[in-house]
C-alpha positions as CSV (number, residue, x, y, z in Angstrom):
1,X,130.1,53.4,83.6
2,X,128.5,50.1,84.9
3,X,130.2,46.8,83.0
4,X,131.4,48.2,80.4
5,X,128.6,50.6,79.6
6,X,127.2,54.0,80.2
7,X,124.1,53.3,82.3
8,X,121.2,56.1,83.1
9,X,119.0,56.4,86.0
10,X,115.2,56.0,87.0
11,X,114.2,56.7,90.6
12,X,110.7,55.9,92.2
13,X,109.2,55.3,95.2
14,X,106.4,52.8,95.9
15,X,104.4,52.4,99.5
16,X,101.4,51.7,100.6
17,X,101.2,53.9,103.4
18,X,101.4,57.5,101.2
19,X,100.1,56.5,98.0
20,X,99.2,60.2,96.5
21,X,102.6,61.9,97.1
22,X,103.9,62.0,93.1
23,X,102.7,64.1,90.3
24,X,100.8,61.8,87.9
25,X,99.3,62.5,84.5
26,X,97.1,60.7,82.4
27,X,97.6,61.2,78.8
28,X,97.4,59.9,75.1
29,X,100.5,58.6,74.1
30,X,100.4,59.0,69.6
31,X,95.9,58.3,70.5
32,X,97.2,55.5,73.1
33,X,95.8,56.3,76.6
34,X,98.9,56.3,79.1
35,X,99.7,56.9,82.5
36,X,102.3,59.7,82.8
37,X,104.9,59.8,85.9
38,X,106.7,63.2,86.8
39,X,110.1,62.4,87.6
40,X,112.8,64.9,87.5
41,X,115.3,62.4,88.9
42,X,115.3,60.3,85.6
43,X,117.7,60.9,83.3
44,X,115.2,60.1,79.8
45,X,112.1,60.3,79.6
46,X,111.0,56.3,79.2
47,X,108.0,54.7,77.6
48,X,107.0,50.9,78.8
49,X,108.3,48.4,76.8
50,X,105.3,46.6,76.7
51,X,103.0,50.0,75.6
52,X,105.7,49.9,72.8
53,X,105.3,46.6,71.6
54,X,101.1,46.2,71.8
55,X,100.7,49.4,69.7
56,X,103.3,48.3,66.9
57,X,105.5,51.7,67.7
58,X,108.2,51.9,65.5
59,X,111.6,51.4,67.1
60,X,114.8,52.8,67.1
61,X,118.4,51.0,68.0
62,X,120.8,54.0,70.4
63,X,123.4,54.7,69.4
64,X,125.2,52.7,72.8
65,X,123.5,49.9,75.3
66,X,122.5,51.5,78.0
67,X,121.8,50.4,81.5
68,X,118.8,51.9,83.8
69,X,118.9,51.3,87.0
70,X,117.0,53.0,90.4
71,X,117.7,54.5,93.4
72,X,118.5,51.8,95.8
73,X,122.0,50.3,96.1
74,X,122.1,46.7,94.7
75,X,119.1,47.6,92.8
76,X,118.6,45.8,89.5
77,X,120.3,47.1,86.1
78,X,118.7,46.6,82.8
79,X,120.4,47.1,79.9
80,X,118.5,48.9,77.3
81,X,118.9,49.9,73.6
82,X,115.9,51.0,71.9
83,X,113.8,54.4,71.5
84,X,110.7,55.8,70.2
85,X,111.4,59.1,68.6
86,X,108.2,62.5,68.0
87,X,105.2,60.3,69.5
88,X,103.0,62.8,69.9
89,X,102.0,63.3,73.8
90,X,99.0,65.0,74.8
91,X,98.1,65.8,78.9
92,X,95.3,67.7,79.2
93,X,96.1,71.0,77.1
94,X,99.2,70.1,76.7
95,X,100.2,68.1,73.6
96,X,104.3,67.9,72.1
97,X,106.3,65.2,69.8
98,X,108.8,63.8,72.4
99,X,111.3,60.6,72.6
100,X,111.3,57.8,75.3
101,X,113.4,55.4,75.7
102,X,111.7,51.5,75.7
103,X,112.0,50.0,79.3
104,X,110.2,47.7,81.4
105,X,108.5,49.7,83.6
106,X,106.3,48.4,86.3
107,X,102.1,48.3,85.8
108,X,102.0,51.5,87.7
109,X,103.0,53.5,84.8
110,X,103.3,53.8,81.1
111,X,105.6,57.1,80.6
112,X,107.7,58.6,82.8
113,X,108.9,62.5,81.6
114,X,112.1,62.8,83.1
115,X,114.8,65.5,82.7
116,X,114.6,66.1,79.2
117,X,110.9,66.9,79.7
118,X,111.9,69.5,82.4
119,X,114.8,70.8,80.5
120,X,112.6,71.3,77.2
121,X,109.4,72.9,78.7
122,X,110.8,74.2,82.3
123,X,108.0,73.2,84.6
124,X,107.2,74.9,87.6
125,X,105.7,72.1,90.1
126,X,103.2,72.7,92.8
127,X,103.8,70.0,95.5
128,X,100.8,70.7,97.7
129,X,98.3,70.6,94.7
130,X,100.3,67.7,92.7
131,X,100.2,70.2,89.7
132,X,102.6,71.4,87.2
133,X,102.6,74.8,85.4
134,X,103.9,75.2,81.7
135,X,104.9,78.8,81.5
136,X,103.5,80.5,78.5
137,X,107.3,81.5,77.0
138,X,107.7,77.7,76.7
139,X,104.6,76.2,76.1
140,X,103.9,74.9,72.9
141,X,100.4,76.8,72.5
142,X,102.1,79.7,73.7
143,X,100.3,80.6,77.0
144,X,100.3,79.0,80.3
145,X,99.4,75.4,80.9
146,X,98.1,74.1,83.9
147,X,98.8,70.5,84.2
148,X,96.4,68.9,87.1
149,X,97.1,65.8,88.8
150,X,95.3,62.7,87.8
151,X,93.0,62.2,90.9
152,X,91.6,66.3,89.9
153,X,91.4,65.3,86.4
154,X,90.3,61.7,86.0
155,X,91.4,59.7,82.5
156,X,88.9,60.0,79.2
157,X,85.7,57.4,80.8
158,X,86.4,57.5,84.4
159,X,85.3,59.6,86.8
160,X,82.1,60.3,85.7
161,X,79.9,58.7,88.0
162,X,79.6,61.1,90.8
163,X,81.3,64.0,92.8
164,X,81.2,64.1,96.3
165,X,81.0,67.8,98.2
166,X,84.0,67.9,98.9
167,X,85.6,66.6,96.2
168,X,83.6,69.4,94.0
169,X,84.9,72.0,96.5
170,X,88.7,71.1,96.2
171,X,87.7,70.9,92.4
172,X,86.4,74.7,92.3
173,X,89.5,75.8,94.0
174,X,91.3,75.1,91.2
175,X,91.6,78.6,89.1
176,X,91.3,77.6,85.9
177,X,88.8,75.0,87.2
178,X,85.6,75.2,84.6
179,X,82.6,72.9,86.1
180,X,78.9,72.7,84.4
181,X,75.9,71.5,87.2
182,X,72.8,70.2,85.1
183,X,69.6,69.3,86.4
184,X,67.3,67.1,84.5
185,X,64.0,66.0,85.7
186,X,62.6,63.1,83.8
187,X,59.4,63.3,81.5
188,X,56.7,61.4,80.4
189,X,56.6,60.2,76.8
190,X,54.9,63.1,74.9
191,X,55.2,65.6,77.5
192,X,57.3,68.7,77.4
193,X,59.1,70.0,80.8
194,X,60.7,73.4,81.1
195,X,62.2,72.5,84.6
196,X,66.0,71.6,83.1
197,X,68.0,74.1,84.4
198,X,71.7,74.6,83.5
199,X,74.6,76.6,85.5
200,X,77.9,77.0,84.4
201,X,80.3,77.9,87.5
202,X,83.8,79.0,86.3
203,X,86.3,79.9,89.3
204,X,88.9,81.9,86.6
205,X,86.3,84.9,86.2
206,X,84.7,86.1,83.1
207,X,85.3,84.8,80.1
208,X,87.9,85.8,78.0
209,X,89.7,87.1,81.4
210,X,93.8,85.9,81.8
211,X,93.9,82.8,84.2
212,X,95.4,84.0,87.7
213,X,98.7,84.3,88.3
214,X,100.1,80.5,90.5
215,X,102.9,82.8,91.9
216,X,100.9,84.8,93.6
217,X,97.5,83.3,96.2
218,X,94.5,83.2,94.8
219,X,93.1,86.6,96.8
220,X,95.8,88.8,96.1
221,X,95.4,91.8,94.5
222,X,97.3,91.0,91.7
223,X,94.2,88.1,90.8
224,X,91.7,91.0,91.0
225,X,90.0,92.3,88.1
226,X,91.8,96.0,89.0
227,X,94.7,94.2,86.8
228,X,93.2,91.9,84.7
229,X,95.0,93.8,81.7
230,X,98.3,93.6,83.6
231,X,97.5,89.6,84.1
232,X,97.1,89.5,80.0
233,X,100.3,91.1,79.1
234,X,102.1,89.4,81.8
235,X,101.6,86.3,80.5
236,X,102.3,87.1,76.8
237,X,105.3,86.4,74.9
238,X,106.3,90.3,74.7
239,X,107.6,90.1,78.3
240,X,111.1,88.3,78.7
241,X,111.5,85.9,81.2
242,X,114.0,87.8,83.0
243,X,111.7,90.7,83.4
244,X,108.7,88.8,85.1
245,X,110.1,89.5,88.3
246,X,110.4,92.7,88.3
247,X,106.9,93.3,86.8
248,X,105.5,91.4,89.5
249,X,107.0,92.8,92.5
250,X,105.7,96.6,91.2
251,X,102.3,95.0,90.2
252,X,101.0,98.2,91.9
253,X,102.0,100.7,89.2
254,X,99.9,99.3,86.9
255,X,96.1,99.0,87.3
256,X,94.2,98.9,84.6
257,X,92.6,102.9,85.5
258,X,94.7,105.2,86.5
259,X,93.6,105.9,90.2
260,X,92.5,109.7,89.3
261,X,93.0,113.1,91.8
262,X,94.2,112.3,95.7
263,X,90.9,112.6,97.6
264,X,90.3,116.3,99.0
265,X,91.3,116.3,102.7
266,X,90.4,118.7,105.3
267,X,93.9,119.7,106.1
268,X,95.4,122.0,103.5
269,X,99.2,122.4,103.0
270,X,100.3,126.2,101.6
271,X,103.4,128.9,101.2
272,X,102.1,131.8,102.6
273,X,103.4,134.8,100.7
274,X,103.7,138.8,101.8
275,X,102.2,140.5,99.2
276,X,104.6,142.9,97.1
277,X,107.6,141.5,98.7
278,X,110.7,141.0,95.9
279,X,111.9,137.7,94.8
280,X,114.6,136.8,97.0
281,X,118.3,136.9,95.4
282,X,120.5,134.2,95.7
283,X,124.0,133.4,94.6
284,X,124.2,131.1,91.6
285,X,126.1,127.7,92.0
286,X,129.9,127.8,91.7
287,X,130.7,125.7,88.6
288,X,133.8,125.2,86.7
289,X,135.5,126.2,83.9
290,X,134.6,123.4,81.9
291,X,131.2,123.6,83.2
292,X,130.4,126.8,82.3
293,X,131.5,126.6,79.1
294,X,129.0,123.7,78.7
295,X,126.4,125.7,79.7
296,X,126.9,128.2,78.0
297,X,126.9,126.0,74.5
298,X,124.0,124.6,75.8
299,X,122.0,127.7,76.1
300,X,123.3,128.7,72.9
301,X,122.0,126.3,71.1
302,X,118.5,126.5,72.9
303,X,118.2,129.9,72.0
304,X,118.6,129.6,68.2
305,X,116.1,126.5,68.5
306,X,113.8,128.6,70.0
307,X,113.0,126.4,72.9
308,X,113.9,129.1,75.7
309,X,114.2,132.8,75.4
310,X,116.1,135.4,77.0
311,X,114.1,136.9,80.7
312,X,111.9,139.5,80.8
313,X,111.7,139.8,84.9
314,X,112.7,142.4,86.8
């Protein structure tokens, strides 16, 4: 409580000296390009007041003021009081109605998705590659989502210029990566050429194969194509969440063909048996009672089934 009203907090960090530590996103905002912050230390997900007011968004009084403030003690506070509510927001595959909260957010960015982005959709982040992952059990499409971070996946308009080598390398790495090379040759008015060629590299595989699986590197069996089938139902909705684990960590037990006969080896193991001896005789276990009553119920009722009959042997 902070003068007399329930306050909610935004954290960020701004340097010069480390500028591509966060997770950034850039995304359409109800058609509106944005730039999208992810910020699990924010308690709302907030849109930029002045975002809000240039495209005419229709606004919404809370139901309390509010106060936002950061991270830092002393920091400002600014009371706030106004929402947008189902703006449609769409991040690369991604796209899902959500409600910010209207404040004045610096030039750096247009939306933050705080905690109830996170709480809604349960994103799994990847730090080193500034990428989030929408599992497919919450994903609005209903399969997983890789979310890239805006310097691998450049805004609608920029970006196209050029690729440098080894900015196309890092981009390859990336498994659901899909990159198109094209080279065109110019011609001569009223000349035909046959020298454009096209490749399409794709680093996921065939098509039509199950994306690889970000819990696991990206040469581990698992990723192969001996359980590409495995991959597929893995990462439908049949399989709870809570049994995921345990799939994965016995990944072994099911390739997509079964592995066949053991190989023939040269040594061979054996019982060696004298011929015409008798079958050697053996008490039977001491059981109970109870238990041999049981049994003998059991047999019983086996017997009139016709699953077993009585013995023949000697």
């Amino acid at each position: 409580m902070q003068n007399g009203y329930p306050f909610c907090r935004y954290y960020s960090t701004k340097t010069s000296c480390a500028p591509g530590k966060l997770i950034r996103f850039h995304g359409r905002l109800a058609g509106v390009p944005v730039r999208c912050l992810y910020n699990p230390g924010a308690d709302l997900n907030f849109l930029a007041h002045s975002v809000a007011e240039s495209n005419r968004f229709t606004l919404w009084d809370l139901d309390e003021l509010t106060a936002c403030k950061g991270g830092l003690n002393g920091g400002p506070q600014l009371p706030i009081s106004q929402e947008v509510k189902g703006l449609p927001l769409c991040i690369q595959g991604f796209s899902a109605p959500l409600n910010l909260t209207v404040v004045d957010l610096d030039d750096d960015y247009d939306v933050v998705l705080g905690m109830p982005f996170c709480e809604e959709y349960i994103p799994i982040p990847h730090y080193r590659e500034k990428a989030l992952m929408v599992p497919a059990c919450e994903s609005p499409t209903g399969r997983d989502l890789l979310l890239l971070d805006s310097e691998e996946y450049p805004a609608e308009g920029e970006g196209e210029d050029f690729f440098s080598r080894r900015e196309l390398r890092q981009l390859m790495k990336r498994p659901s990566s899909r990159v198109h090379l094209f080279r065109l040759e110019a011609v001569r008015k009223g000349r035909a050429s046959n020298t454009l060629g096209v490749h399409s590299l794709q680093s996921a595989g065939k098509s039509g194969d199950p994306p690889p699986l970000l819990s696991f590197p990206p040469d581990h069996p698992i990723n192969s194509s001996t359980y590409t089938g495995f991959r597929k139902h893995l990462q439908s909705k049949e399989v709870p969440p809570s049994v995921r684990p345990v799939l994965e960590k016995h990944f072994n037990r099911f390739p997509d063909e079964l592995p066949g006969l053991p190989p023939h080896r040269k040594i061979e193991c054996e019982i060696k048996l004298e011929a015409g001896h008798s079958p050697p005789a053996r008490a039977p276990y001491r059981l109970s009672y109870g238990q041999l009553d049981k049994l003998r119920r059991q047999l019983d009722s086996y017997l009139k089934k016709g699953h077993i009959h009585p013995s023949t042997s000697p």
